[in-house]
C-alpha positions as CSV (number, residue, x, y, z in Angstrom):
1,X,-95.1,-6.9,169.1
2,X,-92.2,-7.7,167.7
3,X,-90.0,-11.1,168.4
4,X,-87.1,-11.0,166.2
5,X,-84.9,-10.4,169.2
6,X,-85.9,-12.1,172.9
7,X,-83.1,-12.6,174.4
8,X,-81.8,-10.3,176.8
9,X,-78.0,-10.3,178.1
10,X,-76.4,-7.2,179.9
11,X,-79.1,-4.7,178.8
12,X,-78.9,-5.9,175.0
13,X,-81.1,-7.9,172.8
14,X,-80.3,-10.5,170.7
15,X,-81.8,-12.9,168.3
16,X,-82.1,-16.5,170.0
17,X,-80.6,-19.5,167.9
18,X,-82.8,-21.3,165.8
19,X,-85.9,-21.0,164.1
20,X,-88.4,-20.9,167.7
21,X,-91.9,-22.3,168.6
22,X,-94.8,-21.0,167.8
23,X,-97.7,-19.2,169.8
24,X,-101.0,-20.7,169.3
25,X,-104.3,-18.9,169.9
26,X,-106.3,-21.2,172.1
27,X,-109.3,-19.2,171.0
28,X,-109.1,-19.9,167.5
29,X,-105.8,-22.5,167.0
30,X,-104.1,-20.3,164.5
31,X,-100.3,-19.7,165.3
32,X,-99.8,-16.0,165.6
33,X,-96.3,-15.5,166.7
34,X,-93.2,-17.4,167.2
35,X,-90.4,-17.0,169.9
36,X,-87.2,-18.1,168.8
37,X,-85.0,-20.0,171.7
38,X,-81.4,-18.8,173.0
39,X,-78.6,-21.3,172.6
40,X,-76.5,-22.8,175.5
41,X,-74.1,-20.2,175.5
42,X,-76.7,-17.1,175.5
43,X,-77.9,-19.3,178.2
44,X,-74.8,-19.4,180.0
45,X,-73.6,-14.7,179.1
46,X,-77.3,-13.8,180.5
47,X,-76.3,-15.9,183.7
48,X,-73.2,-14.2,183.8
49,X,-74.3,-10.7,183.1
50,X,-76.6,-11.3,186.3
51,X,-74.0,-12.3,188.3
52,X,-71.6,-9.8,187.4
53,X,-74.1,-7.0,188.2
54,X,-75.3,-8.8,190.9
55,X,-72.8,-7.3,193.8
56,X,-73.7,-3.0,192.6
57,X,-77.3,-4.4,192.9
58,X,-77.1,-5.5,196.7
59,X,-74.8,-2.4,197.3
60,X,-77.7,0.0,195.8
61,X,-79.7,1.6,199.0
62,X,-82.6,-0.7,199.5
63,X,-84.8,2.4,198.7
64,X,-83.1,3.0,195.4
65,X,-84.5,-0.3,194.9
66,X,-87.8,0.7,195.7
67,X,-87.6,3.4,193.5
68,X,-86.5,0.8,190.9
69,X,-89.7,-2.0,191.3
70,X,-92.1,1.5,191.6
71,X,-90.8,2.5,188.3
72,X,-91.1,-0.8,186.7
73,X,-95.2,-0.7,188.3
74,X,-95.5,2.9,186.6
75,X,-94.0,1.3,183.4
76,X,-96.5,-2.0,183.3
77,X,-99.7,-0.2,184.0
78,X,-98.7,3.0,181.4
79,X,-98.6,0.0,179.1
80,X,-102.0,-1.9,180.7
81,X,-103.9,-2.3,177.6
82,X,-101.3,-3.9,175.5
83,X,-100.0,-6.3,177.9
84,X,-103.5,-7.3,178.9
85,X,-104.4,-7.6,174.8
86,X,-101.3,-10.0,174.9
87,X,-102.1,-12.3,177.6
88,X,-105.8,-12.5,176.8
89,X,-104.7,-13.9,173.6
90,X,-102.3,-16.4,174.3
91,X,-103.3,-17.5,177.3
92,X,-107.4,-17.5,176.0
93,X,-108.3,-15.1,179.0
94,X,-110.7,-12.8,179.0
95,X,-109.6,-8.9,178.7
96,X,-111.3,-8.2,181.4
97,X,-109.5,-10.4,183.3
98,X,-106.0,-10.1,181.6
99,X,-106.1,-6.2,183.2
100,X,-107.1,-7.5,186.3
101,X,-103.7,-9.5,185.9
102,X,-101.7,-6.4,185.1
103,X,-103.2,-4.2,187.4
104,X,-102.2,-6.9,190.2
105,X,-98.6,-7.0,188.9
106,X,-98.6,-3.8,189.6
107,X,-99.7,-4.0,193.0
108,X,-97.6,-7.0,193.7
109,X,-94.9,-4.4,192.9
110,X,-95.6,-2.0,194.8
111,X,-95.9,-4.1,198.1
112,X,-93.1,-5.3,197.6
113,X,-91.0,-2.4,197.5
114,X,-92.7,-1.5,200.8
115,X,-90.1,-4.0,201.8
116,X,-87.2,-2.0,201.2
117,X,-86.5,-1.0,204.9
118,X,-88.2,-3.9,206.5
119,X,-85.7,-6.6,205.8
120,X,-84.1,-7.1,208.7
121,X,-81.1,-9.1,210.8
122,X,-81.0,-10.4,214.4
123,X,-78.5,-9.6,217.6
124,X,-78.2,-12.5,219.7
125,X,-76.5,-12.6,222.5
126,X,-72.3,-13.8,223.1
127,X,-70.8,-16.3,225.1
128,X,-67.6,-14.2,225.6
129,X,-67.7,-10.6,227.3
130,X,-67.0,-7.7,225.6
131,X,-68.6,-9.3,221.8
132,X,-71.6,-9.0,219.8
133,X,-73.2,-11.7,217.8
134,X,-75.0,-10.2,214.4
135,X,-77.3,-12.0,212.2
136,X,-77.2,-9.4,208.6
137,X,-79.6,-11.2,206.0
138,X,-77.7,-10.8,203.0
139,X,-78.8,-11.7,198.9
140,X,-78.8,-15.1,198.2
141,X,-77.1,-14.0,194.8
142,X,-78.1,-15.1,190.7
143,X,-81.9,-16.3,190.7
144,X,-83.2,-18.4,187.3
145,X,-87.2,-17.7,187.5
146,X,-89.1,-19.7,185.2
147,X,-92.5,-18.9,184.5
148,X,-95.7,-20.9,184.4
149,X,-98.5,-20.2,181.8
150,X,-101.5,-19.8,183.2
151,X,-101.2,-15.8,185.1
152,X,-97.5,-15.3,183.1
153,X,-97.1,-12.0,183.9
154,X,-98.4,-12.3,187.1
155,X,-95.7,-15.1,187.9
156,X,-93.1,-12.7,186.7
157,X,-93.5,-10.3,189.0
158,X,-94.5,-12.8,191.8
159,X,-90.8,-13.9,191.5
160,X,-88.8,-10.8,190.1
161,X,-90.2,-8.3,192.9
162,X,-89.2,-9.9,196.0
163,X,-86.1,-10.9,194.3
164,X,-85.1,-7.9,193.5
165,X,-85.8,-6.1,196.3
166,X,-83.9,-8.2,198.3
167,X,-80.6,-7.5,196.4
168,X,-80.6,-10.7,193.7
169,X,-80.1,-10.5,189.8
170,X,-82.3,-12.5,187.8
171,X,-82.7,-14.7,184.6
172,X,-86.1,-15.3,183.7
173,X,-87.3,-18.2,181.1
174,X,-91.0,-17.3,180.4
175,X,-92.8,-20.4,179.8
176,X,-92.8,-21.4,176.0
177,X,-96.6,-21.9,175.8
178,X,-97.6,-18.1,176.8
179,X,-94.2,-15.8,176.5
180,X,-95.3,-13.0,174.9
181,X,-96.4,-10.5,177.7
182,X,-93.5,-11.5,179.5
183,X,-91.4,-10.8,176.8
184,X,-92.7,-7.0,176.3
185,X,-93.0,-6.4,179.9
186,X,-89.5,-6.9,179.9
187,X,-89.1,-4.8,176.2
188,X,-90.6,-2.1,178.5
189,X,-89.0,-2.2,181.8
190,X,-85.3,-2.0,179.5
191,X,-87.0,0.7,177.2
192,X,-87.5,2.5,180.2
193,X,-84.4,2.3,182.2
194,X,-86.1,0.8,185.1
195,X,-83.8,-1.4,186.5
196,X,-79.3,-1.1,185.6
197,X,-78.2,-3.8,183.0
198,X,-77.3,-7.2,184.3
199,X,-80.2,-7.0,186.7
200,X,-83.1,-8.7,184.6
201,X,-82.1,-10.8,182.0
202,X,-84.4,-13.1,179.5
203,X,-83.8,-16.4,177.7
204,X,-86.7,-18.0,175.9
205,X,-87.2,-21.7,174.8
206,X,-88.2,-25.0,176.0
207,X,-87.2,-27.8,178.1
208,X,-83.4,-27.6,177.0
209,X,-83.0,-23.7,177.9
210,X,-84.6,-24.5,180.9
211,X,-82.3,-27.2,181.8
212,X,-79.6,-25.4,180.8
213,X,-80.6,-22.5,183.0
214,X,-81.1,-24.3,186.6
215,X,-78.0,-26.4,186.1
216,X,-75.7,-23.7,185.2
217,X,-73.0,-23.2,188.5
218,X,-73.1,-20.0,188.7
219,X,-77.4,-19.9,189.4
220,X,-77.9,-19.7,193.3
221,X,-81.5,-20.3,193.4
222,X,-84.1,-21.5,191.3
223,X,-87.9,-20.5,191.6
224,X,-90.6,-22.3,189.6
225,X,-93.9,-22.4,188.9
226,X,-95.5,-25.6,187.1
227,X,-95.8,-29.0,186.7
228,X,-94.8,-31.4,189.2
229,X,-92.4,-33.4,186.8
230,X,-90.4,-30.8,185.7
231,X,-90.1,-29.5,189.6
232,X,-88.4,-32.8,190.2
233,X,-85.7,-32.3,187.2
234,X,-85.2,-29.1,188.6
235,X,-84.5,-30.2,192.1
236,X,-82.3,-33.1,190.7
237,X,-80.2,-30.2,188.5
238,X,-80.0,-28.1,191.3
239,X,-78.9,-31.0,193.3
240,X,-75.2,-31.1,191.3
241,X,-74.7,-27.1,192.6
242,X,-76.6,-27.4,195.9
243,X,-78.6,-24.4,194.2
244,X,-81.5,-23.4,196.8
245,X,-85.1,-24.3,195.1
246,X,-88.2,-22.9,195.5
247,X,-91.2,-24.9,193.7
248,X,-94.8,-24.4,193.1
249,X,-96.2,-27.4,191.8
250,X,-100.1,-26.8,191.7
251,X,-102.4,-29.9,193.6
252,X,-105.4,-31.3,193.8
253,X,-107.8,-29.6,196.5
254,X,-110.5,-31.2,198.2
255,X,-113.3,-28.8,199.4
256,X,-115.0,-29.9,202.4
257,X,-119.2,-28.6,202.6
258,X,-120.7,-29.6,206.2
259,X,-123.9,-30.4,206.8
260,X,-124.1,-26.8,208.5
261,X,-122.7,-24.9,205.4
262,X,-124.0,-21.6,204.4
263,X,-124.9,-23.3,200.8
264,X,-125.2,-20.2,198.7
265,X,-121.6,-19.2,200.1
266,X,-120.4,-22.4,199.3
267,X,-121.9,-22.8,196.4
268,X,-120.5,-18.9,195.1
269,X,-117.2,-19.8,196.3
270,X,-116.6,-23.3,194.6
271,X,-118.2,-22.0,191.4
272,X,-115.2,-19.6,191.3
273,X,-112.3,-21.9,192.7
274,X,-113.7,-24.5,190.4
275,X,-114.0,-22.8,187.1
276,X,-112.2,-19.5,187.0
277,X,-109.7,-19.0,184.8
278,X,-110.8,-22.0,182.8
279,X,-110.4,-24.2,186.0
280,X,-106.5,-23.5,185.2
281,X,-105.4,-22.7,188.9
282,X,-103.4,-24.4,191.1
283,X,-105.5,-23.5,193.6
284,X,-108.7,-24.6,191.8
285,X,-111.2,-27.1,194.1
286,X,-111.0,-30.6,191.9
287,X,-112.4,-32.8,194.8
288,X,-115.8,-31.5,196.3
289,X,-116.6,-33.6,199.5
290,X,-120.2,-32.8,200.2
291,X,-122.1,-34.3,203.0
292,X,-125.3,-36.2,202.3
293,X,-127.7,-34.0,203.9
294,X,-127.1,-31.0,201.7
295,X,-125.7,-33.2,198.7
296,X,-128.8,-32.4,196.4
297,X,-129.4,-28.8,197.7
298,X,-125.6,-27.5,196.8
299,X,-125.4,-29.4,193.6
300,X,-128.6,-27.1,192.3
301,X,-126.6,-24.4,193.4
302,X,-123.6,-25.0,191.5
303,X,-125.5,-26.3,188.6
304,X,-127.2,-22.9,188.5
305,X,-124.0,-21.1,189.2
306,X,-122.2,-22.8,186.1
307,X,-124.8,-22.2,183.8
308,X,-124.8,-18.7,184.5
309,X,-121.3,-18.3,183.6
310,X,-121.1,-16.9,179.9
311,X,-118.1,-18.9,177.9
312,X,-116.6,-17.4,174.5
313,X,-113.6,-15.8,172.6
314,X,-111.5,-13.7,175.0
315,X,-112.1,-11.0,173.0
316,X,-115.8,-10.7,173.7
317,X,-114.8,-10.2,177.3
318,X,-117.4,-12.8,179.0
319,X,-116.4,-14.9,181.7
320,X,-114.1,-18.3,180.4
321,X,-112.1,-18.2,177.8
322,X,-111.2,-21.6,176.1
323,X,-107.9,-23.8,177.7
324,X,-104.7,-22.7,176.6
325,X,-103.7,-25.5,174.1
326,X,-104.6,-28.8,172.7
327,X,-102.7,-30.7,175.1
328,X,-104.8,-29.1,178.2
329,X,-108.2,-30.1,175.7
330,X,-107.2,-33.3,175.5
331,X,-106.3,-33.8,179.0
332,X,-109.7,-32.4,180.4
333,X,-111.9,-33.6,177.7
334,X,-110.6,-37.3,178.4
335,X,-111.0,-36.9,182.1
336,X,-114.8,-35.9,181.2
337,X,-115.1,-38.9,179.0
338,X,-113.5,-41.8,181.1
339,X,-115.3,-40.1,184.5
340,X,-118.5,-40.9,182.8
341,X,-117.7,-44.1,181.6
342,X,-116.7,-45.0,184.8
343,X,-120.0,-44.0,186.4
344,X,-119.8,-40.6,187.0
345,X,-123.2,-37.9,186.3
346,X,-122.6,-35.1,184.2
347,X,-125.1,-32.7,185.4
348,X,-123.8,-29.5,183.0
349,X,-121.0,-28.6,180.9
350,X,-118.8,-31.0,178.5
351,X,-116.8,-29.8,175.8
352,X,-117.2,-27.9,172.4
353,X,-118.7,-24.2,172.0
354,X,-121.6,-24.7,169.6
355,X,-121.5,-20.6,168.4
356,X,-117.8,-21.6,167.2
357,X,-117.8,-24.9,166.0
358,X,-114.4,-26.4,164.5
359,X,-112.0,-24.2,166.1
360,X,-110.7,-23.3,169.9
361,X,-110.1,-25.7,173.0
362,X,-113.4,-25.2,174.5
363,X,-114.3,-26.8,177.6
364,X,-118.1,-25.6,179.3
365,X,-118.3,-25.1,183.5
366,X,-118.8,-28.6,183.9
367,X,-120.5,-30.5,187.2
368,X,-120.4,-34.2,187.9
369,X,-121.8,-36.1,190.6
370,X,-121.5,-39.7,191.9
371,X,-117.5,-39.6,191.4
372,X,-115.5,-41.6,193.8
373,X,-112.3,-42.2,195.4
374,X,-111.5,-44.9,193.2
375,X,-112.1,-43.0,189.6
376,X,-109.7,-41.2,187.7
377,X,-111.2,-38.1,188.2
378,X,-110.5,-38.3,191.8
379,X,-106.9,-39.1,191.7
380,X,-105.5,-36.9,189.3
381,X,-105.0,-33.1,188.9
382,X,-107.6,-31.8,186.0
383,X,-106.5,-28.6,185.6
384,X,-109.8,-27.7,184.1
385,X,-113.1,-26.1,184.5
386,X,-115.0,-29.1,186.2
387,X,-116.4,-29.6,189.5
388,X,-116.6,-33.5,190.8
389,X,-118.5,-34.1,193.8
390,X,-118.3,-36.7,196.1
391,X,-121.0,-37.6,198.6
392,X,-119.9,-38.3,202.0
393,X,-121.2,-38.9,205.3
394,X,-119.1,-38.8,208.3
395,X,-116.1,-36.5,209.3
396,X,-113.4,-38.8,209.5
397,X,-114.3,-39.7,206.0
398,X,-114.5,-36.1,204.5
399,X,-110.5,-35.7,206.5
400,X,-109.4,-38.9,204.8
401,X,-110.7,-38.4,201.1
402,X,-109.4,-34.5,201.7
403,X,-106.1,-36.0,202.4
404,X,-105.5,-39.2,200.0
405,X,-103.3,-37.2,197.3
406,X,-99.5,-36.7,197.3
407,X,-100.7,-33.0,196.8
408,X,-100.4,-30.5,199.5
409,X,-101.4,-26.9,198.4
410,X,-104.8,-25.5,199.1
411,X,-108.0,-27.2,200.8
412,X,-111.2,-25.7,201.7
413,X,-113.9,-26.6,204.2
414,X,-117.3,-24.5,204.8
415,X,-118.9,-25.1,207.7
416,X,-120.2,-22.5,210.7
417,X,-119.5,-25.4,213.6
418,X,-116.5,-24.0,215.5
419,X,-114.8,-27.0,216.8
420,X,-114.8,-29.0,213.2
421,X,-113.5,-26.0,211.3
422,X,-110.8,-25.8,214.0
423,X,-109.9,-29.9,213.8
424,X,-110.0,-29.7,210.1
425,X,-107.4,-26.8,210.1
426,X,-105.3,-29.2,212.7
427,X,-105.6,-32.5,210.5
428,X,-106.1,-31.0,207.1
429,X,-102.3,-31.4,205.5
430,X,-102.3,-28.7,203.1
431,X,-100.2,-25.6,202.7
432,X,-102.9,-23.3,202.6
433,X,-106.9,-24.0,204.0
434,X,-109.6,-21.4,202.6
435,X,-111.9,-21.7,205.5
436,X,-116.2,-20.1,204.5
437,X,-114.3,-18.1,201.6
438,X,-112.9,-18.9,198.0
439,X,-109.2,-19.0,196.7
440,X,-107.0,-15.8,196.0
441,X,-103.9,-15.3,198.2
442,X,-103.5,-12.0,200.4
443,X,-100.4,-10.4,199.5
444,X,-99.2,-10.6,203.2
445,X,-100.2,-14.1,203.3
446,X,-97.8,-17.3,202.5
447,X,-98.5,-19.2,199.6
448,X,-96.9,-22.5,199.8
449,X,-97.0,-26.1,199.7
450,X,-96.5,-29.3,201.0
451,X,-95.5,-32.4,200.5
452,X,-95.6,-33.0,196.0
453,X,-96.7,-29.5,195.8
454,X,-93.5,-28.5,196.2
455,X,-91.2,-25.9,199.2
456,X,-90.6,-22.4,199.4
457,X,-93.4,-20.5,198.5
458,X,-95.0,-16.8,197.9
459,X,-95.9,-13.8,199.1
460,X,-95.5,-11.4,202.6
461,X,-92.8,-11.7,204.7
462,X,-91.7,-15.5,204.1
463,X,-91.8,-14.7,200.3
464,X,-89.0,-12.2,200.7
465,X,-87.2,-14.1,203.4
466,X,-86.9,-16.7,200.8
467,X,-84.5,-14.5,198.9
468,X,-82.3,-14.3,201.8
469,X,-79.7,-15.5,203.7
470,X,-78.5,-15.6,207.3
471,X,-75.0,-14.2,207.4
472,X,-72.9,-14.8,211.2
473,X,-70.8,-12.1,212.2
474,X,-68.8,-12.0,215.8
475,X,-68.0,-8.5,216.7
476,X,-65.2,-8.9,219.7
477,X,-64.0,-5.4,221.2
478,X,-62.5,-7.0,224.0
């Protein structure tokens, strides 16, 4: 693909400002494309092109919206293998797996222009005789989306579908790290006349096109995916235009495994929540409280499961890739390193790939034991393949380890005793609680968080509600 021109303003592309930042190939660390970054004032036409097509959008019959995010699913999946070539190689994901992420773009799409006559308002009833009260829902207006860069295209849609369904224009900044499939998913869509210009627009860049973006007066909301720091700039940018903010900010989730547990359920379930995608989920299980009568059995189990799992380049289509850059290697590799040294068992895994020594950010399905609430490894968010189990031996102790983080998004507990699945649920403070199964959102679920792990959230009805707001109108035919 090309990337001479990746900013998009108005339905026209233009070259961005300065020389760009490169695209590294986690697989091999060889730079194979850079993606130039828009200047402050591209930053600020592409907001305004969105807003001034912004009120011909929301005017548009909701089902000529439909008709607009069902040719933009027709458009991604025509183009599968190439987007799914582009995101296996700068993210490090397997193909396999990079068409899965297309594939479910496309069905993210379609869902949600199922929502084109489902959006509805309220009556309520009047103090005065002879006058209605309505409640019409009504777009929220210009939405900045920025991207994270583990599931890039995936993110995209997660945000531009419901947005755009709902009547909003959007700007979207693609994460720097991974932008390239976002980038000709949205060559594509404009190729193809999918959506009117204004609607969809594209700035690309780092922190200062970002900033740019969410604090420019004319943005009405801003939805994020990412890291927890840069949620908090974004909140404190919005702050100065009382912009609406929705955040996901990824966590740390503890899985709870009873004493009662199906173990080879369990032990299936964490091995995926703990080490797919590279262990680069937000959802991923990074604190595994096991209790002490089945601590042995289910740590063979995931041993056995991780072993099993075949890591190498992306392009040999196995089942991990390598992380997406050195900063993520670094990260993971010195979590490994000071886990251990702080007393922790490595039971399989560690880093390097000895078939391709010297090159790629290679980190093994990796199991430790003996870690504890007081060890590094415990308290921070890995965002890597690894699995650290803790032994506990009570209930109230599983809750409280489960809960000491200033996360809030996922937590899991496996266990086939009614009454403690149904307190954990009740005491468990976490957005979302996986409860005998492994992560993956329904479509028609909520995905959100709590406390650090940000407000707003995904998917189903309170996804699209999101985009939304409540206008009051007194109808008096007195």
């Amino acid at each position: 693909m090309t990337t001479d021109k990746t900013i998009l303003i108005n339905g026209l592309w233009e070259a961005g400002a300065d020389a760009g930042l490169p695209v590294i190939d986690p697989a091999t660390e060889a730079e194979f494309a850079v993606v130039p970054s828009a200047s402050h004032d591209q930053v600020s036409r592409a907001v305004e092109a969105a807003a001034a097509a912004q009120p011909a959008w929301a005017a548009l019959e909701p089902w000529r919206r439909a008709d607009a995010l069902r040719a933009m699913r027709a458009c991604l999946l025509k183009h599968q293998q190439e987007l799914a070539e582009l995101v296996s190689r700068e993210v490090g994901k397997p193909l396999r797996k990079a068409r899965e992420d297309v594939e479910n773009a496309g069905i993210y799409l379609e869902y949600m222009a199922q929502w084109d006559r489902r959006i509805e308002g309220e009556i309520v009833p009047a103090d005065n005789r002879n006058e209605t009260i309505l409640l019409n829902r009504v777009p929220i207006g210009v939405v900045a989306a920025i991207t994270a860069w583990n599931y890039p295209l995936d993110l995209f849609i997660r945000k531009a579908a419901p947005a755009l369904i709902s009547g909003n224009t959007l700007v979207v900044k693609p994460t720097e790290v991974t932008p390239l499939a976002t980038i000709r998913a949205i060559q594509l869509i404009t190729d193809e006349n999918c959506l009117p210009p204004g609607v969809l627009n594209l700035v690309t860049g780092g922190g200062a096109v970002g900033a740019a973006l969410t604090s420019h007066p004319l943005v009405n909301m801003i939805t994020m995916t990412g890291h927890r720091d840069t949620g908090k700039k974004i909140m404190a940018a919005a702050a100065a235009n009382l912009s609406r903010v929705s955040l996901e900010l990824g966590g740390s989730a503890p899985a709870i495994i009873w004493k009662d547990a199906d173990l080879d359920l369990a032990a299936d379930a964490i091995a995926f929540a703990s080490f797919e995608n590279t262990g680069q989920v937000c959802t991923s299980s990074e604190r595994i409280l096991v209790h002490e009568d089945v601590h042995d059995a289910f740590v063979a189990r995931l041993v056995e499961r991780a072993e099993r799992l075949r890591v190498g380049s992306p392009s040999d289509d196995l089942d991990l890739g390598p992380l997406v850059n050195r900063v993520q290697f670094q990260k993971v590799t010195a979590a490994i390193d000071l886990a251990q040294a702080e007393g922790a068992e490595l039971h399989c895994g560690g880093y390097g790939l000895p078939s391709l020594p010297g090159r790629g950010y290679w980190v093994r399905p990796t199991v430790m034991t003996g870690v504890t609430p007081k060890m590094s490894l415990f308290n921070q968010e890995t965002f890597g393949p690894i699995a650290p189990i803790i032994r506990v031996s009570r209930y109230d102790e599983a809750i409280r380890h489960a809960n000491a983080t200033r996360y809030g998004l996922t937590a899991f507990v496996f266990s086939n005793d009614y009454r403690l699945v149904m307190r954990a649920q009740d005491e468990l403070r976490f957005g979302e609680i996986f409860i005998n199964r492994t992560m993956g959102e329904a479509l028609q679920g909520f995905h959100t968080g709590h406390m650090e792990s940000g407000m707003g959230g995904e998917d189903g009805k309170h996804g699209v509600l999101k985009y939304t707001q409540l206008r009051a109108v007194y109808h008096s035919y007195a």
